[in-house]
C-alpha positions, 0 to 999 in steps of 0.5 A: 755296329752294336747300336745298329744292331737295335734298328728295326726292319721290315719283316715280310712274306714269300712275296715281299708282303710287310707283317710286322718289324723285329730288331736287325739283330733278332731278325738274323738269330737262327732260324732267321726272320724273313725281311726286307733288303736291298743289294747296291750294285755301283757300275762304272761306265767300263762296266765293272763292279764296285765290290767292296771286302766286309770290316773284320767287326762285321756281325755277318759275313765278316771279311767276304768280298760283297756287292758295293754296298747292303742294308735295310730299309726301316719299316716303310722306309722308301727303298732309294732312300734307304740305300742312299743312306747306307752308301754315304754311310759305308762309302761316302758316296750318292746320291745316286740314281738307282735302277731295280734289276731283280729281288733275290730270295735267300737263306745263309748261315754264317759259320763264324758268328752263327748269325743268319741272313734271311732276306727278301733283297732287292737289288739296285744298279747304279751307273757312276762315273769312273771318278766317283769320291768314295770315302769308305767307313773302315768300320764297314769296309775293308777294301775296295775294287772295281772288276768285270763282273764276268771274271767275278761270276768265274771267281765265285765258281773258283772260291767261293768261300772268299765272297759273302753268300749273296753275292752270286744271286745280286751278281746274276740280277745284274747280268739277267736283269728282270722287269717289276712285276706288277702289284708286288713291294719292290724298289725306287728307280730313282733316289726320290722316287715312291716304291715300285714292284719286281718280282722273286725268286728263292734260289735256296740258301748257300 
């Protein structure tokens, strides 16, 4: 976990413009630097959602119930390629063919680390068989399940504090999905794919 800390990502603007790069653990100090993410969402052809519950070591929203799996793509780094990586990484999973569904703009405070999520996320469905091999890291993931995602949008309603932060907007582009607008950064539709544009939306932070 520490040395993943001193990676770097890509520092962006309101529109997913790249400006520079900062370390991920500069980037999540208060008052948090916007930068670029992306949100794997695993769809099993019953059409539940993979969620997976943060490891307790976790610097950011430790012990929440998450999407499948999150990470940052490298300054330049191609988006599919990225989340790739980070799903063999946390589950032991993919390649996988990934579909961009929307990008979701936030800003949270962690009350437990007093780190900061301030992410332009791209968010990425991927449809896998109902038998799909995962391995998961236990220094990433504490648990795994697969639910309907409309009894988890009621969830989120009912506790939300059981769940990380993000997960009602990645949630929200998988069920209201958006078309890439055009000229914007954005995500591979595929794991080899060049990157394509979608368009944003700052729903506030939570």
């Amino acid at each position: 976990m520490g040395a993943r800390e001193a990676h770097l990502v890509e520092l962006v603007d309101d529109a997913g413009r790249a400006h520079g790069e900062a370390t991920v653990a500069a980037a999540h100090q208060p008052p948090g630097q916007l930068h670029r993410a992306f949100s794997v969402l695993l769809v099993d052809p019953a059409g539940r959602v993979l969620l997976q519950r943060r490891a307790a070591v976790k610097t950011r929203f430790p012990l929440r119930w998450a999407n499948s799996c999150c990470g940052h793509p490298g300054p330049g780094e191609p988006l599919a390629e990225a989340a790739n990586r980070r799903l063999a990484e946390e589950l032991g999973a993919g390649p996988v063919d990934l579909t961009p569904v929307g990008v979701y703009v936030y800003r949270a405070d962690d009350p437990a680390t007093l780190r900061v999520e301030f992410e332009y996320d791209h968010v990425l469905r991927a449809d896998v068989p109902a038998d799909t091999p995962l391995r998961p890291d236990p220094d990433e993931v504490a648990e795994l399940r697969w639910v309907d995602p409309v009894e988890l949008a009621g969830a989120l309603d009912t506790d939300p504090d059981a769940y990380a932060p993000w997960l009602g907007g990645v949630l929200h582009r998988l069920l209201h999905p958006s078309p890439p607008a055009e000229g914007a950064p954005g995500t591979s539709v595929t794991r080899s794919d060049a990157p394509t544009g979608d368009a944003s939306e700052r729903p506030g932070g939570r």
